[in-house]
C-alpha positions as CSV (number, residue, x, y, z in Angstrom):
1,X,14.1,3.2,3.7
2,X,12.6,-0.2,3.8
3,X,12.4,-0.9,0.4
4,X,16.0,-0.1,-0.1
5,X,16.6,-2.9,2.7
6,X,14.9,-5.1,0.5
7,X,17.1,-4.3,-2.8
8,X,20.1,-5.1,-0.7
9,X,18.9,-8.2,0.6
10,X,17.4,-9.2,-2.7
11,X,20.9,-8.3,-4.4
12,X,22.8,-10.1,-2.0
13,X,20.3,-13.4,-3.0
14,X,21.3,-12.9,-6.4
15,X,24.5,-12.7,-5.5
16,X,24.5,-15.9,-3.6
17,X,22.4,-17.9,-6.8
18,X,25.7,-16.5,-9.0
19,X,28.1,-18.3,-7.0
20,X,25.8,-21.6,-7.0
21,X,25.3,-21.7,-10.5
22,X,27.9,-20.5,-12.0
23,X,31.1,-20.1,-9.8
24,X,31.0,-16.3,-10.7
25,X,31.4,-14.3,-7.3
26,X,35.1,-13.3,-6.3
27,X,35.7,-13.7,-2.2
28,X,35.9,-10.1,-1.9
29,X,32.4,-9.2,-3.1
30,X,31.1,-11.3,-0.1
31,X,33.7,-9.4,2.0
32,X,33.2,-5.8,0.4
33,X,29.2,-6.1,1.5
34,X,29.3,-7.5,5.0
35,X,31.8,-4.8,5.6
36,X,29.2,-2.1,4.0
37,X,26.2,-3.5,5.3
38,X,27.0,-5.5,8.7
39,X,30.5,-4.5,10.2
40,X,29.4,-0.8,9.8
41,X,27.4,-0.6,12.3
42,X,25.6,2.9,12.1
43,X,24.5,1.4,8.6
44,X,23.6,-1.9,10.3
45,X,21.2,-0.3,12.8
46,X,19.4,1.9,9.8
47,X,18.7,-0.7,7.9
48,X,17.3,-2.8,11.0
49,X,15.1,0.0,12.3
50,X,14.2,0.5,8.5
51,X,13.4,-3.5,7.8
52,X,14.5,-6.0,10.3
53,X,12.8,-8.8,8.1
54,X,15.2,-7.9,4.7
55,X,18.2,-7.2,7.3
56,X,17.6,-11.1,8.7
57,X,17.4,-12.4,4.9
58,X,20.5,-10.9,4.1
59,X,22.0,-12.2,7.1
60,X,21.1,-15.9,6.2
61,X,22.0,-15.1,2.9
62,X,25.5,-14.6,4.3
63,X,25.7,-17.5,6.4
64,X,24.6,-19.6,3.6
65,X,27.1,-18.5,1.4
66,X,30.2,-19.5,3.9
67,X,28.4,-22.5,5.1
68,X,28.5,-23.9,1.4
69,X,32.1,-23.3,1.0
70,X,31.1,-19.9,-1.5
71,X,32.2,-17.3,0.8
72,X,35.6,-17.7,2.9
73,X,35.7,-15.3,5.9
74,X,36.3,-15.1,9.5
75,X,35.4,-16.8,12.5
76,X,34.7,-13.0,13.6
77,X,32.6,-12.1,10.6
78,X,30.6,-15.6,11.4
79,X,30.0,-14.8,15.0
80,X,28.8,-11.1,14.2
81,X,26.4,-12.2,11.7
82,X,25.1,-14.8,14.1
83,X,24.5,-12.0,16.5
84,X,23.1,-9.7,14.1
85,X,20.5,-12.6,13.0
86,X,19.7,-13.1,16.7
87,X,19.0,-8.7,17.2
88,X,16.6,-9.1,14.1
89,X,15.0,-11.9,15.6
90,X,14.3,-10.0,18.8
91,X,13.4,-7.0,17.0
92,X,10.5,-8.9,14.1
93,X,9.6,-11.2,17.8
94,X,8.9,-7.6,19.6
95,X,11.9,-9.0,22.2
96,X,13.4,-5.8,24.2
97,X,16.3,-7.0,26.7
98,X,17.2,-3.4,27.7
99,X,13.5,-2.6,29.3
């Protein structure tokens, strides 16, 4: 439910203040939890319906994480995350394209 959006997004902060600090995120843990949590997108739309706010965090806490060199990963990846940042946007803003 929401809070457990939270957790993630909070986790996935943590995750990003390991690499900063100490260098101690692998690649692949990046990888492993945009693939749970963003490329799967049944779980992607739960967690925005659930919290798009956390969802949005998690997403910049992505973005941050290639952008300073900690996280190497796609152009796609990149792109989808920018997308997904943009839906939570439109979602927190009350923005409904589709009406």
């Amino acid at each position: 439910g929401y809070e457990g959006v939270r957790e993630i997004s909070k986790r996935m902060r943590y995750t990003l203040g390991w690499s900063t600090t100490a260098g101690a995120v692998d690649n692949f843990v990046y990888e492993d939890a945009n693939e749970t949590y963003i490329a799967d997108e049944d779980i992607r739309r739960r967690m925005l319906d659930k919290n798009p706010d956390a969802l949005r965090d998690m997403v910049q806490t992505f973005l941050e994480a290639a952008s300073k060199g900690y996280w190497d990963t796609s152009e796609e990846n990149l792109e989808r995350l920018r997308d997904v940042y943009q839906e939570c946007e439109d979602r927190i803003e009350g923005v409904d394209f589709t009406a």
